[in-house]
C-alpha positions as CSV (number, residue, x, y, z in Angstrom):
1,X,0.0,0.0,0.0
2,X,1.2,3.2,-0.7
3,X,2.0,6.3,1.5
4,X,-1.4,8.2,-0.3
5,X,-3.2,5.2,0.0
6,X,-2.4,4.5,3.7
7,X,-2.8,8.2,4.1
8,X,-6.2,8.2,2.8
9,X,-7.1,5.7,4.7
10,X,-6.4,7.2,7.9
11,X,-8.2,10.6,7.2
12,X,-11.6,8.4,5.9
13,X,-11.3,6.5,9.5
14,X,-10.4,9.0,11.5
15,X,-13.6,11.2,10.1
16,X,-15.6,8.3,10.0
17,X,-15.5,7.9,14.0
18,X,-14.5,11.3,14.4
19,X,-18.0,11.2,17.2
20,X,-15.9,8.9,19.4
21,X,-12.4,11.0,19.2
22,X,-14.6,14.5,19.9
23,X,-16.4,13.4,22.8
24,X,-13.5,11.7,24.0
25,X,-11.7,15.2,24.3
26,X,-14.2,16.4,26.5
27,X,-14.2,13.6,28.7
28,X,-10.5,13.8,29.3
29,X,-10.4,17.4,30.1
30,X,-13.4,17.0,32.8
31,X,-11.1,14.5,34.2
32,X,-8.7,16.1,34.1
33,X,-9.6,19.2,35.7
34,X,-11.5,17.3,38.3
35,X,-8.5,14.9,39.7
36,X,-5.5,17.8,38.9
37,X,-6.8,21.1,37.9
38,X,-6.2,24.1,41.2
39,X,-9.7,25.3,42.5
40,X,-11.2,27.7,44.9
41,X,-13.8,25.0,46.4
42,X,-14.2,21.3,46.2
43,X,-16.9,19.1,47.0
44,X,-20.4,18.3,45.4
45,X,-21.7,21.7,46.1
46,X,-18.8,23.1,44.0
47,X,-18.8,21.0,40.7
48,X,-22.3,21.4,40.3
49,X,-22.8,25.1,41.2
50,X,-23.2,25.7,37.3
51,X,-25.0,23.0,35.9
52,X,-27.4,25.0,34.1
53,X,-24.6,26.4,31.8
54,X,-24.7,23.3,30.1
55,X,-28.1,23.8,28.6
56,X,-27.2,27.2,27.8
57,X,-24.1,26.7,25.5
58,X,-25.1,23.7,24.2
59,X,-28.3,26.1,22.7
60,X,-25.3,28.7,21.7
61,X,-23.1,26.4,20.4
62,X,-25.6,25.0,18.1
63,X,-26.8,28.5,17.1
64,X,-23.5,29.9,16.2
65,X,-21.9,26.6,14.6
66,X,-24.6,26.2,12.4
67,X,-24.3,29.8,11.1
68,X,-20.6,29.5,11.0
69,X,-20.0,32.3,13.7
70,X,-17.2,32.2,16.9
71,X,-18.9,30.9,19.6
72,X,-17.4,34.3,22.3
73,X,-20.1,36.1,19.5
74,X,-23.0,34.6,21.9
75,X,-21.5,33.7,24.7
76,X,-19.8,37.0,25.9
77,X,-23.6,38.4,25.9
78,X,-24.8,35.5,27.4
79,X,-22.2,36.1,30.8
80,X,-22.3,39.7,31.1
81,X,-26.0,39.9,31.0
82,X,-27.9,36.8,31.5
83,X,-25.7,34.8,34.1
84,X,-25.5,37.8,36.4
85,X,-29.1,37.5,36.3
86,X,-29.2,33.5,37.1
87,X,-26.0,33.1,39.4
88,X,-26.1,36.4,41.2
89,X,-22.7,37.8,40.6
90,X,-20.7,39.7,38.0
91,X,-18.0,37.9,36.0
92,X,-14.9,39.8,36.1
93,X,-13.4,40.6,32.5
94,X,-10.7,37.8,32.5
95,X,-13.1,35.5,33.8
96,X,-15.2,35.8,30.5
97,X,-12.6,35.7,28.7
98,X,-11.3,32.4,30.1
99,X,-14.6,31.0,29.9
100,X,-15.4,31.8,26.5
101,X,-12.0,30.7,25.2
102,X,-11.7,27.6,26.6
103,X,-15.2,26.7,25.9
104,X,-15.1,28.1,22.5
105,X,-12.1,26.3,21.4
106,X,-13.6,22.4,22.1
107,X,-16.7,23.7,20.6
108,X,-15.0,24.8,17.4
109,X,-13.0,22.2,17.0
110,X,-15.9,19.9,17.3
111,X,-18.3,21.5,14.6
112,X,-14.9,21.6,12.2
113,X,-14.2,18.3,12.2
114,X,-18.5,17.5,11.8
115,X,-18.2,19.8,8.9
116,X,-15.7,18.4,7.4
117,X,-17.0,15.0,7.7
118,X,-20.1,16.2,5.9
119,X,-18.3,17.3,3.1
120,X,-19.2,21.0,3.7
121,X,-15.8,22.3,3.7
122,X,-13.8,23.8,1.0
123,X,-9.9,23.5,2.8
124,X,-7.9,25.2,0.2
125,X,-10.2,28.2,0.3
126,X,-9.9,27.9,4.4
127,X,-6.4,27.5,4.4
128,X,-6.0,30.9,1.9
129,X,-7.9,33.0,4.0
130,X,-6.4,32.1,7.6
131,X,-2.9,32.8,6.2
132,X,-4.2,35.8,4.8
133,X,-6.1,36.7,8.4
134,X,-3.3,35.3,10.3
135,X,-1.1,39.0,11.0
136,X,-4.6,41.0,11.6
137,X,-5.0,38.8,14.0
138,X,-2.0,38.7,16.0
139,X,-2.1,42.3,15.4
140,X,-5.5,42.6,16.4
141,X,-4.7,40.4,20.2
142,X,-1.9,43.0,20.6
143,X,-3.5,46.3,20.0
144,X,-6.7,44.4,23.0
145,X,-4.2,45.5,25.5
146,X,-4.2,49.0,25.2
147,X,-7.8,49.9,23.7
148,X,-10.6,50.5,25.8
149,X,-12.9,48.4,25.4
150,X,-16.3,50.6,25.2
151,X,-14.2,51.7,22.0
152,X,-13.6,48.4,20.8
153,X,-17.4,47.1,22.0
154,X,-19.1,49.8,19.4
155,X,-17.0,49.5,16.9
156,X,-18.3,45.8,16.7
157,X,-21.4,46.7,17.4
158,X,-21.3,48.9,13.9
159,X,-19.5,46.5,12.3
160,X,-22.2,43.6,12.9
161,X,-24.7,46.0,12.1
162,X,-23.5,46.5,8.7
163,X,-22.6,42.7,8.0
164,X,-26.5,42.2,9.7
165,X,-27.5,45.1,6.6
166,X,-25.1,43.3,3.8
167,X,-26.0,39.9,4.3
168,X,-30.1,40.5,4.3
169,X,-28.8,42.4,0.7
170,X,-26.7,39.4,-0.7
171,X,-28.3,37.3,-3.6
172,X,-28.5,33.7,-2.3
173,X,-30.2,32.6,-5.4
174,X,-26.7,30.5,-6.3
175,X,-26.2,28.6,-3.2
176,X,-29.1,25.6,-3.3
177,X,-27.4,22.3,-3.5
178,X,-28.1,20.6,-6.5
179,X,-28.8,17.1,-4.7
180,X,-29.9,13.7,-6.4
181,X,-33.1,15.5,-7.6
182,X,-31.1,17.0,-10.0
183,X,-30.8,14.4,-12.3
184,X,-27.7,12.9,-11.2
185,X,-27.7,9.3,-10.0
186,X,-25.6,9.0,-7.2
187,X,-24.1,5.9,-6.2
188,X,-21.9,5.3,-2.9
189,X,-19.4,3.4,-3.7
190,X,-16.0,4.3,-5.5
191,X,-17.3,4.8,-9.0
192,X,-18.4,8.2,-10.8
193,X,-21.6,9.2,-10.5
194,X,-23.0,9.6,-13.8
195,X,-25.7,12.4,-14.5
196,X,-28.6,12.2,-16.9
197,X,-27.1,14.7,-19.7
198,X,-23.8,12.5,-19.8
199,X,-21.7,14.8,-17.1
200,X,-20.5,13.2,-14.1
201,X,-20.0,14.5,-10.6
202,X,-16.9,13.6,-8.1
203,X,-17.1,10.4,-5.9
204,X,-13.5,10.6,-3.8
205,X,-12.9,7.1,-2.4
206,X,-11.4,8.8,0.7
207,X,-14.6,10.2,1.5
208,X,-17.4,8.9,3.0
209,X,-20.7,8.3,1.3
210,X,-21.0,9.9,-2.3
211,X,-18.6,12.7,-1.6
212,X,-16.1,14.5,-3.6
213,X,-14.7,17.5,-5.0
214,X,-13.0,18.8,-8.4
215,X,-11.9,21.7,-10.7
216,X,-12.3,22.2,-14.0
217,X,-10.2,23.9,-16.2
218,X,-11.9,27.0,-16.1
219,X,-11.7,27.3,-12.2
220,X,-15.1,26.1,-11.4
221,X,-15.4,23.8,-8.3
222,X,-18.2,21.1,-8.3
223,X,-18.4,19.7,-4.4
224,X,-20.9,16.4,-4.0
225,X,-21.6,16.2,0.3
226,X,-22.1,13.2,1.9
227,X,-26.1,13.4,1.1
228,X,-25.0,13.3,-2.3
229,X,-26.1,17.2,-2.8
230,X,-23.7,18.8,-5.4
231,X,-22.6,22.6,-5.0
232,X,-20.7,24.5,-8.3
233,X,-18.8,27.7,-7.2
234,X,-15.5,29.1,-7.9
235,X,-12.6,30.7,-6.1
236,X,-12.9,34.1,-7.7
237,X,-13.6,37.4,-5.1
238,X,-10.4,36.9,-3.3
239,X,-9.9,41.0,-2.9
240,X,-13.5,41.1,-1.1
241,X,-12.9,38.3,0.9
242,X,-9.4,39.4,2.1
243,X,-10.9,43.1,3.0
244,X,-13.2,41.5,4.9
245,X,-11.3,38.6,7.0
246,X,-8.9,40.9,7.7
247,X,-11.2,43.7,9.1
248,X,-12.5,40.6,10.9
249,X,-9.0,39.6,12.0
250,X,-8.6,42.9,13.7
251,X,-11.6,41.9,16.1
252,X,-11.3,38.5,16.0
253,X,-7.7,39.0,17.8
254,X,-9.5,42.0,20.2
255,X,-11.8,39.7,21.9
256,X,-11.9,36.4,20.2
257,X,-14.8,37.2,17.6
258,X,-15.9,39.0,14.6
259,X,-13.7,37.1,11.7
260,X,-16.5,34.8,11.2
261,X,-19.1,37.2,11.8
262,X,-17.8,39.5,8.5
263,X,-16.2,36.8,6.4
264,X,-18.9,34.8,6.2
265,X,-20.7,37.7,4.1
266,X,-17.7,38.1,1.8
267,X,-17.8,34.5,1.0
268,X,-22.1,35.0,0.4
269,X,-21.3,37.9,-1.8
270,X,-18.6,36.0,-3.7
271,X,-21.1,33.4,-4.6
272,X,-20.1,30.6,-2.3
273,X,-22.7,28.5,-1.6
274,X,-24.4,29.3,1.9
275,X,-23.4,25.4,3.5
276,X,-20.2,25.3,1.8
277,X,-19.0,28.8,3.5
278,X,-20.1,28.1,7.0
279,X,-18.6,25.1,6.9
280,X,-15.2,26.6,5.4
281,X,-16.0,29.6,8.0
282,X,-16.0,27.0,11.1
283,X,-12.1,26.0,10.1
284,X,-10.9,30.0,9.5
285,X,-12.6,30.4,13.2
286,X,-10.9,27.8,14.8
287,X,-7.7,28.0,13.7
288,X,-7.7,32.1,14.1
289,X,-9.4,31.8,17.5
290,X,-6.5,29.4,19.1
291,X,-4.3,32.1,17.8
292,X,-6.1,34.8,19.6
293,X,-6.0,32.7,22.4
294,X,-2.2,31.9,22.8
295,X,-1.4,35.8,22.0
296,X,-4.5,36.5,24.8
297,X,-2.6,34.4,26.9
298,X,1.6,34.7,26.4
299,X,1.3,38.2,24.4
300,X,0.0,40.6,27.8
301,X,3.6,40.7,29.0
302,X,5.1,41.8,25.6
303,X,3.0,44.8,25.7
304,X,3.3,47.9,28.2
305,X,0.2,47.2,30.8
306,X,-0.2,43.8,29.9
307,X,-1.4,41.0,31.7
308,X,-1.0,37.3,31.4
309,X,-3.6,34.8,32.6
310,X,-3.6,33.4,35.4
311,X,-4.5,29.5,35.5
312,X,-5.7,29.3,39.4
313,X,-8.4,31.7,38.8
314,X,-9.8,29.6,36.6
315,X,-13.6,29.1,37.6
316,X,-13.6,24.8,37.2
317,X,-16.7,24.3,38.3
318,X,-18.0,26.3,35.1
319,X,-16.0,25.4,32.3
320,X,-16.2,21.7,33.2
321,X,-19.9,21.9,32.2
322,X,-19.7,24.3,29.1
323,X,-16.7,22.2,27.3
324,X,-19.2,19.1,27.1
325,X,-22.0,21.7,26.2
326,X,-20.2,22.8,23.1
327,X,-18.9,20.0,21.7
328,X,-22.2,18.6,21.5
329,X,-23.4,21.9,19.9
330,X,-20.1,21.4,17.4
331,X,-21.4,17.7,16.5
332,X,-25.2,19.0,16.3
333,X,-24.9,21.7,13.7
334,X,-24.3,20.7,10.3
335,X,-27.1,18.2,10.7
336,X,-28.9,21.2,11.4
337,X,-27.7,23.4,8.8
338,X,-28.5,20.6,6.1
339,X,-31.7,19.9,7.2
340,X,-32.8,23.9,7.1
341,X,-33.9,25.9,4.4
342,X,-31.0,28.2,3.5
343,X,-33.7,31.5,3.3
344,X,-34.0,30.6,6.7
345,X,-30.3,30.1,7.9
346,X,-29.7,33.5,5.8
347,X,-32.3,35.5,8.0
348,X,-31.4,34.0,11.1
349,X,-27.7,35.1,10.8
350,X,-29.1,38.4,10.1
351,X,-31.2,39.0,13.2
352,X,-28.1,37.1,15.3
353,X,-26.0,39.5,13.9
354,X,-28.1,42.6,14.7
355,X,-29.2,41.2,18.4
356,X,-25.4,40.9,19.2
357,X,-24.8,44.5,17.9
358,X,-27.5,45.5,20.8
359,X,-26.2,44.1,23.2
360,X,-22.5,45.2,22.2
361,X,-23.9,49.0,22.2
362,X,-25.5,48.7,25.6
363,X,-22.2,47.3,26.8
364,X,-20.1,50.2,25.5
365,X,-22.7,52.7,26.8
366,X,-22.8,50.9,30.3
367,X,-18.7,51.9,29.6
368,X,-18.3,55.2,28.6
């Protein structure tokens, strides 16, 4: 067997039980924590203080990985106005920010890997724009030590208002899958799939169920999910797309979000099909968040009036309930995305996107 053929291998078993690996993760780090991990309290009192935030990010995470959003987009909201309400106390800002990182990262990395499984998820268009994203972003978790963050809040705030106002504006008319009522007869094992009019549409024999991808000549990409839905698109729009990942980069560096939340239109506008651009948007979130998140964490003492984290402060007892809560919501949402009409994924990332802008101008007026 060769190296591509034992390679392929690999990558089809791996996704195949990639349920098992992801909520294995979880598992280990609750462990973890619980046997090893330095905490303010201990006992059964302490570990299930925050149960409820389990129900509460798993609903987020399934919201925002089904749009393709960072997960802080929700939950930062969700802790500086809701929890107050429920636990009776204020998270202090490097709590949140703990919180949503840690929680954000397993739940990202659980909806990529569900994505990509489906088929949804175009990795040489991902891979383009995180390098292009990848010094905004470093810049972006630099400059979060020094700006104030009522500043930083509305300019968000304005920012999601106008993606809320571009994306209700985009023509969507391009992105319905063309599926197996198409007139393509897709079969599931290794063969092409051979279409009425005599075309034929990619079958990869890496990829599991009738999936596959290819480009013509002329740059046009046809993508077949697992389903056996087909998607043509192309690569074109790359200036749009970088002006807006990096604009997005900038934020997505201040405070762990806001890359998705204005590359996700670019890729709309650029006539990438709705399921095919959250699902590449869930692997330029991940990656770019974990980068946020080590300069968040290491970069606060390169910077005059930085701060580094501190791992003791940790609240435990919260995150060891949200980690399994967004994994879940990781593994829940393409099934969700497929199964909804795309008008309807398009409107609700519209009125997400103008909710969080709300909030994010109540919280920079509660700070000036």
């Amino acid at each position: 067997m060769s190296t591509s053929s034992r390679s392929d291998t690999v990558q089809k078993t791996f996704l195949k039980y990639q349920h098992l690996f992801v909520f294995l993760a979880p598992l280990l780090f609750v462990v973890s924590v619980y046997l090893v991990a330095p905490t303010e309290g201990s006992g059964t009192g302490y570990w299930l203080e925050y149960w409820w935030l389990f129900l509460a990010f798993l609903v987020g995470a399934t919201i925002v990985n089904t749009v393709g959003i960072s997960g802080s987009a929700l939950f930062v909201p969700f802790l500086i106005f809701i929890f107050p309400l429920i636990a009776g106390e204020t998270l202090t800002p490097e709590t949140l920010v703990k919180v949503g990182l840690i929680s954000e990262s397993f739940g990202l990395s659980s909806s990529a890997l569900a994505f990509i499984q489906y088929g949804l998820v175009d990795r040489r268009l991902a891979l383009t724009l995180v390098a292009g994203g990848v010094p905004f972003v470093v810049g972006g978790a630099l400059l979060s030590f020094v700006i104030p963050a009522p500043v930083f809040h509305l300019l968000l705030g304005l920012a999601l208002i106008a993606a809320s106002y571009l994306l209700f504006k985009a023509d969507l008319g391009h992105e319905e899958p063309g599926g197996t009522d198409s007139g393509a007869e897709i079969s599931t094992d290794s063969g092409a799939e051979v279409s009425t009019d005599g075309g034929s549409l990619p079958n990869d024999a890496d990829k599991l169920g009738p999936a596959g991808v290819e480009m013509d000549t002329h740059g046009t990409v046809t993508r077949v999910d697992r389903d056996g839905n087909d998607y043509s698109y192309s690569h074109g729009g790359y200036l749009e797309r970088f002006a807006n990942y990096s604009i997005g980069g900038v934020f997505q560096g201040l405070a762990g979000f806001g890359i998705g939340e204005l590359g996700i239109i670019s890729m709309l506008r650029t006539e990438v099909p709705v399921k095919v651009a959250i699902g590449t948007n869930h692997i330029v979130v991940a990656l770019t968040a974990v980068l946020a998140s080590l300069v968040h964490v290491f970069g606060g003492q390169f910077v005059p009036g930085g701060h580094s984290m501190s791992l003791a402060s940790t609240p435990w007892n919260m995150v060891v309930w949200t980690v399994p809560a967004t994994v879940t919501g990781g593994q829940i949402a393409p099934y969700v995305s497929a199964a909804l009409d795309t008008s309807f994924i398009k409107t609700g990332v519209g009125v997400l996107f103008a909710v969080i802008a709300v909030a994010l101008f109540v919280m920079a007026a509660g700070g000036f």
